[in-house]
Steps between C-alpha positions, in 0.01 A plus 500: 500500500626223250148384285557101614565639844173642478298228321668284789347733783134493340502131407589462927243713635250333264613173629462625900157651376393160344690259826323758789216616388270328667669549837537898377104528459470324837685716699330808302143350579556453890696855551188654281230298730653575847341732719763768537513517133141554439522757806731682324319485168104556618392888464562654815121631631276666319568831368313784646390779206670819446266798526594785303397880521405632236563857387172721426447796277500809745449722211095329491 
């Protein structure tokens, strides 16, 4: 990609970051605060323990 090509496409998407951010960090704080979304985030219930056999000596 030509370098003013690319300077061009960073100074944009700094400008769209700078004109929408606001509305950007809006739309990220409802979608984090809904319900579903903390449904789908919370730990599901609690996890039971795994019990594990342990080998013995048979040669005691």
């Amino acid at each position: 990609m030509e370098p003013i090509t690319l300077c061009g496409a960073v100074i944009l998407a700094v400008g769209l970051w700078v004109e929408f951010e606001p509305t950007i960090r809006k739309a990220a704080r409802a979608v984090s605060n809904s319900t579903i979304m903390t449904a789908i985030m919370s730990s599901p219930t609690a996890q039971k323990p795994l019990y594990v056999k342990y080998m013995t000596d048979s040669g005691r």
